[in-house]
N, C-alpha and C positions, 0 to 999 in steps of 0.2 A: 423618638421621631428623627434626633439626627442620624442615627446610627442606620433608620430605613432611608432618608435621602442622602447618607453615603453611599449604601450596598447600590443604589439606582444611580448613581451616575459613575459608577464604578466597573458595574458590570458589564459585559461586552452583548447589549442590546440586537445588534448588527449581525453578530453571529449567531444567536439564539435563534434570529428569525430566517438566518439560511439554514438550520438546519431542520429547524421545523418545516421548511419548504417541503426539505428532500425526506421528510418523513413524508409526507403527502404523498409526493412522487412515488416515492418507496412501494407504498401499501397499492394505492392504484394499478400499479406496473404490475407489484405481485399478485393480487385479485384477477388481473385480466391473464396471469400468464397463467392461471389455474383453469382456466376454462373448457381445456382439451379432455381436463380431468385424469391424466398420466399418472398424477401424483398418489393421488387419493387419501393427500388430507389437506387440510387450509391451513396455509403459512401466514396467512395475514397477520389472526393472534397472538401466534408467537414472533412473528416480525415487530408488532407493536409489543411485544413483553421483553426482549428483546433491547427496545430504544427505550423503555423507562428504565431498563437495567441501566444502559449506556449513560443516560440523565442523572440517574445516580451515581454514576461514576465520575461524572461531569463534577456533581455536586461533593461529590468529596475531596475530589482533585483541586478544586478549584481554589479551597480554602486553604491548602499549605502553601507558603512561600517560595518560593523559585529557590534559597537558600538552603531550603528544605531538600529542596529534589537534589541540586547540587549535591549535596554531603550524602545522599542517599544513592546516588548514580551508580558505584560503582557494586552496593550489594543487589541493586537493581537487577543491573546485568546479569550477575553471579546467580541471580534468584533466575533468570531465563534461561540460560546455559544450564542449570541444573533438570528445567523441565524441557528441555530438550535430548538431553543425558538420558533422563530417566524413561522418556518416550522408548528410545531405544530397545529397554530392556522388558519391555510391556509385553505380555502376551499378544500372539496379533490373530489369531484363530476366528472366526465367524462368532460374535456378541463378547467376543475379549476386550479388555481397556483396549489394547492398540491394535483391534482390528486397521487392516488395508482397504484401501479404499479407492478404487481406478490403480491398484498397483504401488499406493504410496501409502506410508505408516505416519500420518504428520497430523492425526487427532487422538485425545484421549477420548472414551467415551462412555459419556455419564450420565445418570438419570437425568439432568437440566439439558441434555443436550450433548455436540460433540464439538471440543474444546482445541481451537487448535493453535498450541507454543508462539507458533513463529508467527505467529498475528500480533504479537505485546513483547514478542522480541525486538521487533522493527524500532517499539517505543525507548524499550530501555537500551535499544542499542544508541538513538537517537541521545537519549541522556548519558553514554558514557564518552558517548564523541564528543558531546559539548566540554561536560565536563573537561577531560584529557586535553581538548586545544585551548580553551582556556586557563590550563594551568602551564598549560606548555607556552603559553605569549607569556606569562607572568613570570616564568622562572628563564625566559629569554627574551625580554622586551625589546632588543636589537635581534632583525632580523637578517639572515642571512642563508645564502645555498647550505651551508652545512646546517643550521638549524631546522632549513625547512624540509631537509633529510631526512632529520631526526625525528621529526613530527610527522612524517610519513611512517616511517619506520613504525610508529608508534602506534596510528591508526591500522596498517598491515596486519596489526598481533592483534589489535584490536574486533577485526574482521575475519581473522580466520579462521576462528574456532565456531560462531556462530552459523557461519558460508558453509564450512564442512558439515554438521551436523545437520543441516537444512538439504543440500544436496545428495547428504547420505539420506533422506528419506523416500524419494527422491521429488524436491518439490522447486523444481528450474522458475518458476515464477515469483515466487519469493525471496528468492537465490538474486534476482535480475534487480527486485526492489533495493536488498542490502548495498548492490554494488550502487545505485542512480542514488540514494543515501550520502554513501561514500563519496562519489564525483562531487554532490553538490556540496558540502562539509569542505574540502580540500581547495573549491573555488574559493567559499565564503570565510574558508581560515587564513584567505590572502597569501595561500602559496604562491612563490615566482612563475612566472609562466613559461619563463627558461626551463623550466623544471614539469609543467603541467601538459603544456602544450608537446612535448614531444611523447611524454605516457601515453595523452588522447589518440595521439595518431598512431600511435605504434599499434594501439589497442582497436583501434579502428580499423590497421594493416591486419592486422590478425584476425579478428572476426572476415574482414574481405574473405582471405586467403582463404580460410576454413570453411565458411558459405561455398567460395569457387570451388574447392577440394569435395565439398559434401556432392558437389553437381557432378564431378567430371571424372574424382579419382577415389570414388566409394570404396573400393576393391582395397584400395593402401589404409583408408583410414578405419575398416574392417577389423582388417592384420595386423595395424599400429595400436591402436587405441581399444581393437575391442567392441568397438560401436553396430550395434544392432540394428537389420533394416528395416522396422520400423522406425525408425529414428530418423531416417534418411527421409523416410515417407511423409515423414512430418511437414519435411522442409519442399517436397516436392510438391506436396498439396497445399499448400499457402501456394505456393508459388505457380501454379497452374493448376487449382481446384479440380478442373471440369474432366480432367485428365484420371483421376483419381474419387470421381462420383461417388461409385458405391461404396467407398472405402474412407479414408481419411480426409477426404477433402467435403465428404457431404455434409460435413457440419458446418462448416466455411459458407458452400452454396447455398444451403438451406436460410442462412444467416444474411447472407445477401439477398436472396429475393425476397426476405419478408423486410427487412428495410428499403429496399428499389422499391417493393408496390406499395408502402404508405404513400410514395409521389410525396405532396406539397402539404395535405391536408390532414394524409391519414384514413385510416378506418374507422374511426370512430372510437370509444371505449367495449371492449372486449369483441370487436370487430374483428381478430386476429382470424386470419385461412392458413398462414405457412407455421407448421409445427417447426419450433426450434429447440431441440433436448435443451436440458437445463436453464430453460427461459426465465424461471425466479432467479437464477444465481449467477453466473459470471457471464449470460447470454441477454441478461434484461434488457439491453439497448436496444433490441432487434425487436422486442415486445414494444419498449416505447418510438422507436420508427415507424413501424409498421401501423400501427394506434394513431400514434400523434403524428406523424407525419416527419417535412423536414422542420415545419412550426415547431413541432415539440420537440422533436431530436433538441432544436438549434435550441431550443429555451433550455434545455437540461444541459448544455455543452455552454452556455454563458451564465446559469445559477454557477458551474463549478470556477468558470473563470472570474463571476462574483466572488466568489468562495478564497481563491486561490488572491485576487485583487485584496480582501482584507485583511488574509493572514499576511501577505506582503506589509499591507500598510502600518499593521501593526506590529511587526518586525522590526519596521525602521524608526517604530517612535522608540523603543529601547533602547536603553541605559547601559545595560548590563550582560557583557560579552556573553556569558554563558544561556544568559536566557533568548538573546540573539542567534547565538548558532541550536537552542534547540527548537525555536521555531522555522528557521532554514533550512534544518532538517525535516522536521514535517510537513514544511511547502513541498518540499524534492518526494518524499513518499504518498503523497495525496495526489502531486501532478503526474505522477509516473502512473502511478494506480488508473488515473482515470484516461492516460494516452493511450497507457497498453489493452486498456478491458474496450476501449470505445475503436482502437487502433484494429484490433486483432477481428472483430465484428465484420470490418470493413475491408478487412486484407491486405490495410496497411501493414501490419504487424501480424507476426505467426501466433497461433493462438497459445496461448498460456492461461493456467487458469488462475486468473486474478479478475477478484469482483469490482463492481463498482462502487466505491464508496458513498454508505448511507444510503444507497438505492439497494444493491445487490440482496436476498436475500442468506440473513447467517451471522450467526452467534458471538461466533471469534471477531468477523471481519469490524461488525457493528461496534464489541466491547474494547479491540483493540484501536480503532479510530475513536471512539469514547474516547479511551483515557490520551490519547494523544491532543485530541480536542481540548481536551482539560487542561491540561500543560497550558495551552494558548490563553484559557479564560483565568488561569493563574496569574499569568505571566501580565496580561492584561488588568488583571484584579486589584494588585498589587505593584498597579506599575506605578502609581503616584507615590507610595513609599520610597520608592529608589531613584525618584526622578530628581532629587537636587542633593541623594548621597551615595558614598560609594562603600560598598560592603564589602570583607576578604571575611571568608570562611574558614571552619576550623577544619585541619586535617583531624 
């Protein structure tokens, strides 16, 4: 009996029930974005078999200790970087393991489904950063420019190998998650801003320049770099859709008029008229616009800022540096996730294909928010353990 009203005021209540939300949401979305019948089969099932998978992973995750994950970080990694590695060398032929897919080789694929690395690499990259700036405050406990150098330097080697292999596949939106990771880790590792603030802007000059470049001097960055015009096309139809209708931009347009006509209230449930491709999967928000209106939009866009508000809160009630910066990390990959899939819908942002998490329909995205989830309800679980001691790890 004690050991059940320990587990219950232990576990993270709070967050069980947001995520149950967005299983709701989830299945609803993906029901109604079936309706067109494009697909011609029902995702719903496996979306819910899917999130008992994720549950269980939850449930496994949950129960090691944050010391645990620590010491295990860095074969973590090495266990991602190998199933990335190995993607590579996959057959990729029509029903081959590493069949293409829109041009990119970034799933394995398997009887349960198709499996995709760099969804659980986001996690275990998230646990090697922690780890590494935690051990790097410890073996530097005065901080200094030359140290925070070297802690850059460190996360650099850290990032590069996983960025390359991700972009050699070629998948620019998971490539974009690594790096908003990175940013946010380098803020919350209390680098100098002597030091931060001129990378941002530099980095921020250079994206400018290459955007103005993509606009004005295509011709050079052709012949420079190699860069192909659809690539160009990309950036021209974000940036004036209507210009580029029948082409690259109608996905953009299509996506905006089905969220403009849900108006205030919406259509109702499976009231959808504007066909949106991939409406179960990195396009669902245009299904629940158009549905639910800007009502539902705005409630699914404040669940996540629910969402992002507890992983925050319980961020700051820890103890223990490393398990600190791996929920940091996961705030930065959840909030980028759901800026850029809700951003790019709206033509804030160019589209990229990144889903919405725990809505979107899909395998990898749901197992690899799973286990990153689980970190949190770890970290949460076993946070009265560590709340009045201080633990060092063994190498």
């Amino acid at each position: 009996m004690k050991n059940k009203r320990n587990f219950v005021s232990r576990f993270d209540w709070t967050l069980a029930f947001i995520l149950l939300t967005f299983l709701v949401i989830s299945l609803l979305a993906i029901s109604s974005a079936q309706t067109s019948g494009q697909y011609g089969t029902n995702f719903v099932p496996k979306q819910l078999q899917w999130y008992v998978i994720g549950a269980v992973i939850i449930s496994i995750v949950m129960f090691f200790e944050p010391d645990q994950y620590k010491k295990m970080s860095w074969y973590m990694y090495g266990f991602g970087i190998a199933l990335l590695v190995l993607l590579i060398f996959m057959p990729e032929g029509t029903g081959q393991i590493g069949e293409r897919i829109n041009s990119a080789k970034s799933w394995y694929h398997t009887p349960l489904g198709n499996i995709q690395p760099s969804e659980f690499m986001k996690t275990f990259y998230i646990l090697a950063l922690a780890r590494l700036i935690s051990k790097h405050h410890e073996a530097h406990p005065f901080k200094s420019i030359k140290t925070d150098f070297l802690l850059l330097g460190k996360i650099a080697l850290t990032l590069v190998v996983p960025l390359a292999l991700i972009l050699e596949q070629p998948d620019l939106g998971s490539a974009l998650v690594f790096l908003a990771i990175t940013a946010a880790l380098i803020i919350v590792a209390g680098v100098s801003w002597k030091i931060i603030l001129p990378i941002f802007v530099g980095g921020a000059a250079v994206g400018g320049t290459l955007l103005w470049m993509a606009l004005y001097m295509q011709d050079f960055l052709e012949q420079a770099f190699g860069l192909k015009p659809y690539q160009f096309a990309r950036i021209y139809s974000w940036l004036d859709p209507y210009s580029y209708s029948s082409s690259e931009g109608y996905h953009l347009i299509t996506s905006l008029n089905a969220i403009g006509s849900g108006e205030i209230f919406g259509k109702g449930y499976k009231g959808r008229e504007v066909y949106v491709a991939e409406g179960h999967t990195d396009f669902i928000f245009t299904v629940i616009g158009e549905e639910w209106g800007f009502i539902g939009a705005s409630f699914v866009i404040c669940m996540f800022f629910l969402l992002i508000y507890h992983l925050t809160k319980t961020t700051l009630l820890l103890k223990d540096p490393f398990s600190t910066y791996v929920c940091a990390g996961i705030i930065a990959m959840i909030t980028f996730h759901v800026f850029e899939n809700i951003g790019m819908t709206i033509q804030l942002l160019p589209i990229t294909g990144i889903p919405l998490p725990f809505i979107s329909y899909g395998g990898s995205s749901l197992m690899g928010n799973a286990l990153a989830i689980g970190l949190v309800f770890s970290m949460r679980f076993h946070y009265r353990t560590y709340m009045f001691t201080t633990h060092d790890d063994d190498d």
